[in-house]
C-alpha positions as CSV (number, residue, x, y, z in Angstrom):
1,X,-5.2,6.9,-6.8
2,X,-5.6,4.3,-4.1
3,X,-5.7,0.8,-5.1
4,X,-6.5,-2.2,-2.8
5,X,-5.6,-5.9,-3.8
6,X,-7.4,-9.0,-2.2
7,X,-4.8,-11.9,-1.8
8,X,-5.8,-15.9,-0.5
9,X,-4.7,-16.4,3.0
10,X,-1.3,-18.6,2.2
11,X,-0.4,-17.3,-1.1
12,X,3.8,-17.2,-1.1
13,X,5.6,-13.8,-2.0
14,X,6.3,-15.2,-5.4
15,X,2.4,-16.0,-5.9
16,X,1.9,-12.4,-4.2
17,X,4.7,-10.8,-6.5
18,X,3.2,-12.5,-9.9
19,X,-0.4,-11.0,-8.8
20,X,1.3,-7.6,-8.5
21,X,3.5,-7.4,-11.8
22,X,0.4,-8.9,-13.5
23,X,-1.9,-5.8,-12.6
24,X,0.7,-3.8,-12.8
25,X,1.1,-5.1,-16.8
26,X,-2.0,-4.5,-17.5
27,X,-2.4,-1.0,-16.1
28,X,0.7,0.1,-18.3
29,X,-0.4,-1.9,-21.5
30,X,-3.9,-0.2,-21.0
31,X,-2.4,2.9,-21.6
32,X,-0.5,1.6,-24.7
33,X,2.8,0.5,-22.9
34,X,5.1,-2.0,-24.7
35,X,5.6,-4.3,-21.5
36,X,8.3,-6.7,-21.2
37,X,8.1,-9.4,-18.5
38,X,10.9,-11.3,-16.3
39,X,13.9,-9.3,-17.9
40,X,17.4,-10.6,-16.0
41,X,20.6,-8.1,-16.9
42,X,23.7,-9.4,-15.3
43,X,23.4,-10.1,-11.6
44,X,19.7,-8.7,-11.3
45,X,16.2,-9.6,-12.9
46,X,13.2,-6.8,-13.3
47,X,9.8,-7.6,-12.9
48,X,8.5,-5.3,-15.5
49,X,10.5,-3.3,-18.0
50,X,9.2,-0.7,-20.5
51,X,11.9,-0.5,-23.6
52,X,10.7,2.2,-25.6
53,X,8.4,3.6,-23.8
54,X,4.8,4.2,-25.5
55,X,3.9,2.2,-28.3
56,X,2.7,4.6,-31.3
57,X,-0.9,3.8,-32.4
């Protein structure tokens, strides 16, 4: 699978990175994810995380 993003001429990385982890979000949570969003651990933060996996429906 081959997906191509359009961006705005002048967006920053972060506005760049929030478009990403955004798509990326809803891809996973389409397919019944549990998404959690800006996680920080101890000297590091993650985008995305998935905790436990699918959710069961």
């Amino acid at each position: 699978m081959k997906i191509e993003v359009a961006i705005k001429y002048g967006d920053s990385p972060k506005q760049r990175g929030d478009l990403l982890e955004g798509l990326a979000k809803k891809l996973l949570e389409a397919q019944n994810y549990e998404v959690k969003t800006n996680v920080r651990n101890v000297g590091m933060e993650l985008g995305l995380a998935l905790p436990n996996g699918k959710i069961n429906l």
